[in-house]
N, C-alpha and C positions, 0 to 999 in steps of 0.2 A: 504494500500500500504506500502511497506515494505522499511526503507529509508536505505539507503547505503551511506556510506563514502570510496571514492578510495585514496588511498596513495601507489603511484608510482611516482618517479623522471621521468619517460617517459611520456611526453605528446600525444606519438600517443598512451602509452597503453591503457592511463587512459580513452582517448576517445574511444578506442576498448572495452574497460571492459564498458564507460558508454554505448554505442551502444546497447550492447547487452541485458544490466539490462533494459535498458530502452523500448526497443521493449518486454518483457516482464511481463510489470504492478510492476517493481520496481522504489522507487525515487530516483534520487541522488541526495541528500542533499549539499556534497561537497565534493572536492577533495582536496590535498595536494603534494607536490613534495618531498616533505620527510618528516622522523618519526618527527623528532620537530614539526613541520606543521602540520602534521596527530594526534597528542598528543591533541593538543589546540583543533583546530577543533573536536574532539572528545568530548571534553568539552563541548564545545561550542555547536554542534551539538545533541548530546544525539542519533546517528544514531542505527538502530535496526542491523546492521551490518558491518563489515567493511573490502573490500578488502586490503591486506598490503604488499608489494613490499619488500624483503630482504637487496639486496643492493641497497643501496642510501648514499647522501651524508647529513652531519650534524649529523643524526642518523640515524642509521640504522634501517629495521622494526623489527630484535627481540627483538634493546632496546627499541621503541616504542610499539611494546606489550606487553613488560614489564613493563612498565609505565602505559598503558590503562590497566592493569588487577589490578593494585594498585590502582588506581582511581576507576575501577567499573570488582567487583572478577567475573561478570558474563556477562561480556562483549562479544560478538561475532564476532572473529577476525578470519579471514582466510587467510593464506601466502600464495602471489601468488607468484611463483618465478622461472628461468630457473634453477636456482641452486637448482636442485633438488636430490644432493647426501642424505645419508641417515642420516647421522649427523646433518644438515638442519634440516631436518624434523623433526629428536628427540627432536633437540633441538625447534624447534616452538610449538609441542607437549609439553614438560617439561615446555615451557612459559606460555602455556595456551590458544593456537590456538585451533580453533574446528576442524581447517582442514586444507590442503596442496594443492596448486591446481599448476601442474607444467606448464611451458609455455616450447612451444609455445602450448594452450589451444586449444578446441574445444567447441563453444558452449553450445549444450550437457552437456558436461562435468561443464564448471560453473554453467548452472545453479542446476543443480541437487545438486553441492555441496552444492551454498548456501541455494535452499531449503533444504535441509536435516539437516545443521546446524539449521536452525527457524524452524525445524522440520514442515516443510511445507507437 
């Protein structure tokens, strides 16, 4: 089973993103309200992958997966975010995201990203 860590400042998201992983044979290990929070727990956790919310408050998720790609250079982080202009993206890409997943999502859609990231 494949474990997941969610970091979004939204609390209805993080339950939407864990609803879905979890009706699907993923774990969630743990969540966080922003990148500070998502950084440690990442530590701490060792999750095989990690959904990452852009804007939030304290850090943000591109400085947070800038930090998790310092901490571990093959880490698997995918931005989930409404802001999904193209500069976003380049820049989560130039971070070292594996992938972009815009909201408002569709099922489908997540999960096929995260498999594709763990090459499922």
């Amino acid at each position: 089973m494949k474990r997941v860590l969610i970091v979004d400042d939204a609390a209805f998201m993080r339950m939407a993103i864990k609803n879905i992983l979890q009706k699907h044979n993923f774990e969630v290990v743990g969540e966080a309200e922003n990148g500070l929070v998502g950084v440690k727990k990442y530590m701490e956790l060792q999750p095989d992958i990690v959904t990452m919310d852009i804007t939030m408050p304290e850090m943000t998720g591109l400085d947070a997966l800038r930090q998790i790609k310092k901490i571990d250079a093959n880490a698997n982080v995918v931005m989930v975010s409404a802001m999904g202009q193209e500069t976003m993206v380049k820049d989560s890409i130039i971070s070292g995201a594996k992938s972009f997943i815009v909201k408002p999502f569709k099922e489908d859609h997540v999960l096929q990203t995260l498999n594709k990231v763990l090459g499922l």
